[in-house]
C-alpha positions as CSV (number, residue, x, y, z in Angstrom):
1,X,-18.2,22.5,16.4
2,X,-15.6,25.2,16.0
3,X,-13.0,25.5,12.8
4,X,-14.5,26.7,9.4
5,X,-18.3,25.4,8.1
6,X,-17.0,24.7,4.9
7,X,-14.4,22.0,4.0
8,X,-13.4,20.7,0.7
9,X,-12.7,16.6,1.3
10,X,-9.8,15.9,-0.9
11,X,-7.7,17.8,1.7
12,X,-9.0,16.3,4.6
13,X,-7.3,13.2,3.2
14,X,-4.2,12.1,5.7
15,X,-5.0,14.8,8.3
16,X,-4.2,13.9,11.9
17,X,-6.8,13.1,13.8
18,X,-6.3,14.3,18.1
19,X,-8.4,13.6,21.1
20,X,-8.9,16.8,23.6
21,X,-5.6,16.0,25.2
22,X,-4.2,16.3,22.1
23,X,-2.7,12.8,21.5
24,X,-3.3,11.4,18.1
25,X,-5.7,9.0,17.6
26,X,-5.3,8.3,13.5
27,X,-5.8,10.0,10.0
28,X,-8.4,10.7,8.2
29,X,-8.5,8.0,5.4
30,X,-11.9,9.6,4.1
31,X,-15.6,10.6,4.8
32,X,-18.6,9.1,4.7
33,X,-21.5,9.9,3.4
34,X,-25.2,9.0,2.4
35,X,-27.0,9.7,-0.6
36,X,-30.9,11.1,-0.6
37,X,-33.7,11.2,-2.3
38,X,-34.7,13.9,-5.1
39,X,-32.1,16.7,-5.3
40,X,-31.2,17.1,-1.5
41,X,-28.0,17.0,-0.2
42,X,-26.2,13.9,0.8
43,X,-25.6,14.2,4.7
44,X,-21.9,13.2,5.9
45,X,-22.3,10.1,8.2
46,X,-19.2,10.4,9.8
47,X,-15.0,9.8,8.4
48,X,-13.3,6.9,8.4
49,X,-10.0,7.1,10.4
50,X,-7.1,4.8,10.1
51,X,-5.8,3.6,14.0
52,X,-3.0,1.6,14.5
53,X,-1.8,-1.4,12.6
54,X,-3.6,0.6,9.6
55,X,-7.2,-0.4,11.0
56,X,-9.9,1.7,9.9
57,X,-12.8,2.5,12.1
58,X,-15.6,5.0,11.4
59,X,-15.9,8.1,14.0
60,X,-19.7,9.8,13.5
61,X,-19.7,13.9,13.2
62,X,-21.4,13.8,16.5
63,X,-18.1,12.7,17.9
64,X,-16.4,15.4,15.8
65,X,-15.9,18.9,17.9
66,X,-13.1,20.7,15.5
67,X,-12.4,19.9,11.6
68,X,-9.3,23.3,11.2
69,X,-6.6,23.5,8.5
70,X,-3.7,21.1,9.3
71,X,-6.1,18.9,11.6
72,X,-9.2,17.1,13.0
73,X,-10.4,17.0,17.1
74,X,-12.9,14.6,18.7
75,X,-14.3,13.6,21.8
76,X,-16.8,11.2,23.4
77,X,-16.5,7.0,23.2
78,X,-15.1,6.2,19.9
79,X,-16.0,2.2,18.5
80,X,-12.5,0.9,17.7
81,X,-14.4,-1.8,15.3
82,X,-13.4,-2.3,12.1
83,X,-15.2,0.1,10.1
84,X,-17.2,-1.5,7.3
85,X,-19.6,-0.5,4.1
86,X,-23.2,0.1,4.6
87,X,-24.5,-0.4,1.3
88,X,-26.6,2.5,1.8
89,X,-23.6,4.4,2.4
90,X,-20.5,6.2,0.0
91,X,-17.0,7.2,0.6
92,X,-16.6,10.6,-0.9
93,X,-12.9,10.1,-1.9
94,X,-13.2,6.6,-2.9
95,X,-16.6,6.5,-4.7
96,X,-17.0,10.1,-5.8
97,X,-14.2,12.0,-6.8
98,X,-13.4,11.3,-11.0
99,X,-17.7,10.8,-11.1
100,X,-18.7,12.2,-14.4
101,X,-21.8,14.6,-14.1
102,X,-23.7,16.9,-16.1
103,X,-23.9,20.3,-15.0
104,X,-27.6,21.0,-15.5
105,X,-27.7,24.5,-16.2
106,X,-25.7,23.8,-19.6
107,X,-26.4,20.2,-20.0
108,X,-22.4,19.6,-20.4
109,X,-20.4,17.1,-18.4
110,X,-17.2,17.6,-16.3
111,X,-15.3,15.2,-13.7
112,X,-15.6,16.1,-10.0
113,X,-12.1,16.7,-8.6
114,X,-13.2,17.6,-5.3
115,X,-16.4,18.4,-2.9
116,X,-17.3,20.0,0.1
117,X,-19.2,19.8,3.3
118,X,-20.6,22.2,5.7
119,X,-22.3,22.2,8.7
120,X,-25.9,23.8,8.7
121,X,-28.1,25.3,11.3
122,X,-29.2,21.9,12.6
123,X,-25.8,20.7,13.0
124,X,-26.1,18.3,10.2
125,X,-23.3,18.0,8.1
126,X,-23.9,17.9,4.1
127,X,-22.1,17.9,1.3
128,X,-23.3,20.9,-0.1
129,X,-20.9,22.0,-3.1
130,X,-19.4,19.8,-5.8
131,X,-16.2,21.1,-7.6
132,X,-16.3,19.8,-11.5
133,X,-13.9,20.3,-14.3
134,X,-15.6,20.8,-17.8
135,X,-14.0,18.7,-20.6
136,X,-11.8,20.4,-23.0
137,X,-12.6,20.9,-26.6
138,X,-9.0,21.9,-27.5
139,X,-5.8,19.8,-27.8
140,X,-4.2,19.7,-23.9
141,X,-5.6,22.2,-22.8
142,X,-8.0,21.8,-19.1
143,X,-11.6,22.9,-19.3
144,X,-13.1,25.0,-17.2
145,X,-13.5,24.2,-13.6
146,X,-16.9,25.4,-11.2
147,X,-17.9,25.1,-8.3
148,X,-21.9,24.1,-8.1
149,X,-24.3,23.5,-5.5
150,X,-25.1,20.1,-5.5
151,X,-28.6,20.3,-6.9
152,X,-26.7,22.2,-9.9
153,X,-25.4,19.1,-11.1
154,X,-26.7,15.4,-11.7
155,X,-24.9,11.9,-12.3
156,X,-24.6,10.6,-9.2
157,X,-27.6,7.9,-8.7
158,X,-26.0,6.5,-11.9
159,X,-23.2,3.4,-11.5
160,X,-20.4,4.5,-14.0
161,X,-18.6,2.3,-15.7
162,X,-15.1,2.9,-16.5
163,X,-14.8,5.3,-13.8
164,X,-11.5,7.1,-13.2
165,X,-9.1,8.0,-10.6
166,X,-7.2,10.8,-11.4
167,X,-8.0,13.1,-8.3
168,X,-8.5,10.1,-5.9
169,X,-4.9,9.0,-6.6
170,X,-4.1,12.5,-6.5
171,X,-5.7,12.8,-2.8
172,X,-3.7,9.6,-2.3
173,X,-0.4,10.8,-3.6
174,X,1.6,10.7,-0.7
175,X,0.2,7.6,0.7
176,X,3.2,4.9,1.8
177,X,1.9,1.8,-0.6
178,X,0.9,-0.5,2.5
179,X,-1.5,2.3,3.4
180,X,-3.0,2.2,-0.2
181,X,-2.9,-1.4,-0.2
182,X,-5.5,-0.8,3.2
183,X,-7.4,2.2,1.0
184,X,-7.9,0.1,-2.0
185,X,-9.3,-3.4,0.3
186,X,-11.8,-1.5,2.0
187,X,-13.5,-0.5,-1.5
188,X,-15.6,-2.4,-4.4
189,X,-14.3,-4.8,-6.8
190,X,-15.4,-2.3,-9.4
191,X,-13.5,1.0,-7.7
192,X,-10.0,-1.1,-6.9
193,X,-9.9,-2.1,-10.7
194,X,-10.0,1.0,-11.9
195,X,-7.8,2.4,-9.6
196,X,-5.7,-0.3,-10.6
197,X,-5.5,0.5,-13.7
198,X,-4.7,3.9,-13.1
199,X,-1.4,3.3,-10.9
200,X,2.0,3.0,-12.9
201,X,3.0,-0.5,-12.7
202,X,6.2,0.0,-10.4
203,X,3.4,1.8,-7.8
204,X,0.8,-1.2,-8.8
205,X,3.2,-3.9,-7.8
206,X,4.3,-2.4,-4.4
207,X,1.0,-2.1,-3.3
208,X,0.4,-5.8,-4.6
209,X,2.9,-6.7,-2.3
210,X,0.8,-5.2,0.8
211,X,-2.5,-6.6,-0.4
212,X,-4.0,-10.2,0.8
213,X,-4.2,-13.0,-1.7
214,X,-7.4,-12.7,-2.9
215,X,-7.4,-9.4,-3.7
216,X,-3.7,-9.6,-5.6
217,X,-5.1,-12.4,-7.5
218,X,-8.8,-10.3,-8.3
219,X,-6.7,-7.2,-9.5
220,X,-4.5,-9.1,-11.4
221,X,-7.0,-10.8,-13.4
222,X,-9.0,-7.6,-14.0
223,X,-5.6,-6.4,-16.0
224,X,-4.8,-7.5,-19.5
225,X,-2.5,-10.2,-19.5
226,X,0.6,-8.4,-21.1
227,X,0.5,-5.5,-18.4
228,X,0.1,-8.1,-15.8
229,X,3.5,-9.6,-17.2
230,X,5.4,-6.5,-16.8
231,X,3.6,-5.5,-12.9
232,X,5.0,-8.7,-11.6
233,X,8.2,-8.1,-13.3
234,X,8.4,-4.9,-10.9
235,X,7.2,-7.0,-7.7
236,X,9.8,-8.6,-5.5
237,X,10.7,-12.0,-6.7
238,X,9.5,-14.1,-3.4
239,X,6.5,-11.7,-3.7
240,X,5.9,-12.2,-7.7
241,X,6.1,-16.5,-7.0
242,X,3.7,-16.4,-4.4
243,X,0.9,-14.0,-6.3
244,X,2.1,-16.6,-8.9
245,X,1.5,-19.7,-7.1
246,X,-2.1,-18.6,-6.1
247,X,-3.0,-18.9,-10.1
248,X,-4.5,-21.5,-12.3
249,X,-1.2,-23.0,-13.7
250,X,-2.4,-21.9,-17.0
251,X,-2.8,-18.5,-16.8
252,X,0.4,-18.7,-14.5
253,X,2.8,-20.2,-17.1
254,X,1.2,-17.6,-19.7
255,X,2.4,-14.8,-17.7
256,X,6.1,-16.5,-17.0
257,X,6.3,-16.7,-20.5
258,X,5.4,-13.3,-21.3
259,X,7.9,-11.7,-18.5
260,X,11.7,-11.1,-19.4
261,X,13.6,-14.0,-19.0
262,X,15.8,-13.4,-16.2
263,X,12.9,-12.1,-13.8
264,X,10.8,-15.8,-14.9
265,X,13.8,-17.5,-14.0
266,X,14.1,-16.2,-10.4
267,X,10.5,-16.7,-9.8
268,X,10.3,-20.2,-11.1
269,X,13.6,-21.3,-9.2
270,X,11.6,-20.2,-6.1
271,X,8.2,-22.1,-7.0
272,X,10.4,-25.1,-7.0
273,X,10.5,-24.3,-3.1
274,X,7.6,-25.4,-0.3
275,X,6.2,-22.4,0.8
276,X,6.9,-22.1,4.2
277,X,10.6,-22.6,3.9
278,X,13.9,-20.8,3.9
279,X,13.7,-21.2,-0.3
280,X,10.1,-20.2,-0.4
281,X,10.4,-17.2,1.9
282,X,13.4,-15.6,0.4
283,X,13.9,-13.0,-2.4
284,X,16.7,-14.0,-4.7
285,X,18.1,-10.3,-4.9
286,X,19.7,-8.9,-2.2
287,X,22.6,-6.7,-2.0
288,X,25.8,-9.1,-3.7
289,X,29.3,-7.7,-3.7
290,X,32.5,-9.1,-5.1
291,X,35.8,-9.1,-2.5
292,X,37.5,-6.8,-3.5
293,X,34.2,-4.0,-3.0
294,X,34.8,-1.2,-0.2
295,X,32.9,0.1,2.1
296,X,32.0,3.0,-0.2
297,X,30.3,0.5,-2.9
298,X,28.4,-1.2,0.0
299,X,27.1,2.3,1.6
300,X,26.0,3.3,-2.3
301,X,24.2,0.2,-3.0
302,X,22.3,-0.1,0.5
303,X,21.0,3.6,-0.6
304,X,18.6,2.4,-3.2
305,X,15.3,3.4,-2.3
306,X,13.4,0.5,-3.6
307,X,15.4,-1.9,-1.1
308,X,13.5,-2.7,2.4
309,X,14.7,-1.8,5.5
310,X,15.3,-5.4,6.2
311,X,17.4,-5.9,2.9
312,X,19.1,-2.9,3.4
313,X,20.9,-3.8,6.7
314,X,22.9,-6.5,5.3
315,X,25.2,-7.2,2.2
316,X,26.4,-10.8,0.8
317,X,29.8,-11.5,-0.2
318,X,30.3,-13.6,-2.7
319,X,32.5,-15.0,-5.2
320,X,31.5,-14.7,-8.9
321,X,29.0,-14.9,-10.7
322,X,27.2,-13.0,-8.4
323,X,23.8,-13.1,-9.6
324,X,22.2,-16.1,-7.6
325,X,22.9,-18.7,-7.4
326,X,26.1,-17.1,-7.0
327,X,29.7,-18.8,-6.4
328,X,31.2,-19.8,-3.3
329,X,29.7,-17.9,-0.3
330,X,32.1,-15.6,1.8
331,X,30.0,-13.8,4.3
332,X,28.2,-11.3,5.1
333,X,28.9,-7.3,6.0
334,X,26.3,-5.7,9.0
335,X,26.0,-2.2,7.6
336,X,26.0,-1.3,11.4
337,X,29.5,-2.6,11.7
338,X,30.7,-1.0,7.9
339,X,29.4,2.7,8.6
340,X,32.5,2.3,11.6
341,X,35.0,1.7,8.9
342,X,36.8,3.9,6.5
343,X,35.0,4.4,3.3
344,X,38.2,3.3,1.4
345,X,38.5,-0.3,3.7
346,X,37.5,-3.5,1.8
347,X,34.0,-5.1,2.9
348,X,36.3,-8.2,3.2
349,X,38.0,-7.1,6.1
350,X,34.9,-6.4,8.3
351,X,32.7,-9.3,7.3
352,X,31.0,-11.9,9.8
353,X,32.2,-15.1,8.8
354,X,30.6,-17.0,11.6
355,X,27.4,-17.3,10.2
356,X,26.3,-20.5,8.5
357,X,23.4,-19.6,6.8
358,X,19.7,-21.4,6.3
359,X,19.4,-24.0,4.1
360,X,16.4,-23.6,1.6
361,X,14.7,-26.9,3.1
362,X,14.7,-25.0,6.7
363,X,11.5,-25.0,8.1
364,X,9.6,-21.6,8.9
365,X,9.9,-22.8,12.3
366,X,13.8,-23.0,12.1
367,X,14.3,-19.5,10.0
368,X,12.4,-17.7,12.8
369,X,14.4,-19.7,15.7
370,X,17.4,-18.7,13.9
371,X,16.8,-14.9,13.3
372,X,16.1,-14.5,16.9
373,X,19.5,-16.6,18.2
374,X,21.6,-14.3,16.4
375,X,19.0,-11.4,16.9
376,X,19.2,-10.6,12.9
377,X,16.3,-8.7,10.6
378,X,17.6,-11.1,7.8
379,X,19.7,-14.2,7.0
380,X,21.6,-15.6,4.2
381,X,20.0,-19.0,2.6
382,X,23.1,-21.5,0.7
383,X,22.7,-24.9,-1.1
384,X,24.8,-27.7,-0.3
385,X,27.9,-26.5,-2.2
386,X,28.3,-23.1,0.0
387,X,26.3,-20.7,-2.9
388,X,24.2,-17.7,-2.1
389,X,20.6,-18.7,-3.2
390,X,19.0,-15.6,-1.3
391,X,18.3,-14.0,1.5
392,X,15.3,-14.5,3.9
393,X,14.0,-10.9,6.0
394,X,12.2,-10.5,9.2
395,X,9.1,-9.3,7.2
396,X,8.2,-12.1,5.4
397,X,8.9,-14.3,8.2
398,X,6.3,-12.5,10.2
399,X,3.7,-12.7,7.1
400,X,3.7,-16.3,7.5
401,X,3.8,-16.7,11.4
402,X,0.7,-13.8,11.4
403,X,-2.5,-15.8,10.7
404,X,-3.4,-15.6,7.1
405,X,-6.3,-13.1,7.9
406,X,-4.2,-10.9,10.5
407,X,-4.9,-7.7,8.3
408,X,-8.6,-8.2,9.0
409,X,-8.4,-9.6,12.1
410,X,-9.8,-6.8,14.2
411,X,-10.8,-7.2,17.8
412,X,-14.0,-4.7,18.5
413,X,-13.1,-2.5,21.5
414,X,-14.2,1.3,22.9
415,X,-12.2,4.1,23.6
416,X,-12.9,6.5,25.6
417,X,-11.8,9.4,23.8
418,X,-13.8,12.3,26.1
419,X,-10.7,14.0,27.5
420,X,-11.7,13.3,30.9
């Protein structure tokens, strides 16, 4: 083992993770641990690494030769299974960090921000050190922060209720929200409600929209019903009706009543829609411009951050109103195509009028048959009188063609990881 003998955890978080050749095999997502009797130690099992298609699998220290600054190295045969929970075991970021403990020396308590591990004579690794900030007895101002051997402080056998999550989201901070999504499954019911409850609720409802179905529905029924209201209000609107749908129609129509008016009436127009259709795939927002919009006003709109790739690469011309179900359909404008054209130049005059659209009765079958024909990431959906309804993208259409389990659906496998 080479690389310092004592590293603090919370910034092991996202490290790259290389095999002796030095191709990547993952990130550290976070370590594992197991707790001991009497005041020893917990020893550090291994870390869990995320692998492709955001799979996490659990690589034992033994396998570890190098944990530097900036990244991790191992070696040997590495288990590509899906890592699960031992209930013996603890993930130091997930589980630990925002513990409350009491410091024994001065019987006072203090939240852990952070811990570390080192690697003693015998080459076990331990988390020896636990970093705690004290409480502050003065208006907004931090307490004190240590750092204490672990048999300096005490808490830890105890289950807390009402845990936090400052420093874990802190860890997690520059997590993309479909990689959270994969943090936040792999923990307790108990730890993913409380981190829940921790997230903003525009954060909260993008990693909703990355979560499966019964873990949307568990976190949203572990909020209080007003707060609920205003995270699906920040999820997509195809996204919001099908969390929606998955609800007892009572607490369902509760929560469309308590959401602003405008965002209920998108999601209920799309419950009126089977579910694997062109109506009950599709979002009822994408990019609409007027006529007589240039190319500059398509380029500015397409910037938003909070629009997908997918919804990004194409705008909808329509006449007015053009909040759907908009007026009379025109076409649409590739933003490939529009980045050639003069900023000044109308959309109207490099729009795709060919295309006839999906109709919302089109079956999943026929949405994905017609994305490929015309080799398009997303597709405009009209009613019978030519109006915009929405738009259907390549991502949901591959949600519902994946099985229903595919983020669990792991195939156990070895690498061979040795460098040989």
């Amino acid at each position: 083992m080479s690389g310092p003998t004592r590293v603090y955890v919370a910034r092991l978080s996202g490290l790259p993770v290389y095999d002796p050749n030095g191709d990547q095999v993952g990130k550290v997502r976070d370590v594992v641990a197991m707790l001991r009797q009497g005041t020893q130690p917990p020893r550090v099992l291994g870390l869990v690494v995320e692998v492709f298609a955001r799979r996490r699998i659990f690589v034992p220290m033994t396998r570890v030769t190098s944990v530097d600054v900036g990244h991790v190295i191992t070696t040997g045969l590495i288990n590509m299974r899906r890592f699960e929970q031992r209930t013996t075991e603890i993930l130091v970021l997930g589980e630990m960090l925002d513990r409350t403990v009491t410091i024994r020396e001065t019987e006072t308590t203090g939240v852990v921000f952070d811990m570390a591990m080192e690697q003693w004579r015998t080459k076990d690794w331990v988390l020896s050190k636990v970093a705690v900030r004290e409480g502050s007895k003065r208006f907004r101002r931090r307490g004190q922060s240590h750092v204490l051997d672990w048999t300096d402080v005490s808490g830890f056998a105890q289950v807390e209720e009402g845990q936090g999550a400052t420093h874990i989201l802190a860890a997690f901070d520059s997590m993309r929200a479909a990689d959270l999504a994969a943090v936040l499954h792999d923990l307790s019911p108990k730890r993913r409600k409380e981190i829940a409850a921790a997230l903003n609720d525009e954060r909260l409802a993008d990693v909703l929209e990355e979560l499966p179905e019964d873990d949307q529905v568990e976190i949203l029924a572990g909020l209080d019903t007003e707060r609920a209201a205003d995270v699906l209000e920040e999820m997509s609107p195809d996204d919001a009706a099908d969390l929606i749908a998955e609800l007892p129609t009572e607490t369902a129509e509760r929560l469309l009543t308590l959401m602003e008016p405008d965002e209920a009436e998108d999601v209920r127009r799309l419950l009126t829609y089977e579910e694997r259709t062109a109506g009950g795939l599709m979002t009822s927002e994408p990019v609409i411009l007027p006529v007589d919009a240039t190319v500059a006003d398509a380029l500015a709109h397409v910037r938003n951050a909070e629009l997908s790739p997918a919804l990004a690469a194409m705008i909808y011309v329509c006449r007015p109103p053009l909040e759907t179900p908009t007026g009379r359909f025109i076409g649409v404008g590739h933003i490939q195509r529009l980045l050639r054209e003069p900023p000044s130049e109308l959309v109207s005059a490099a729009l795709d009028t060919d295309l006839d659209g999906l109709r919302p009765d089109d079956s999943l079958t026929a949405v994905s048959k017609y994305l490929a024909t015309y080799n398009l990431v997303a597709a405009p959906v009209l009613d019978d009188e030519g109006r915009l309804l929405g738009a259907v993208t390549v991502d949901d259409v591959l949600d519902h063609l994946l099985p229903a389990d595919w983020r669990d659906n792991d195939q156990p496998q070895e690498v061979d990881h040795d460098g040989s």
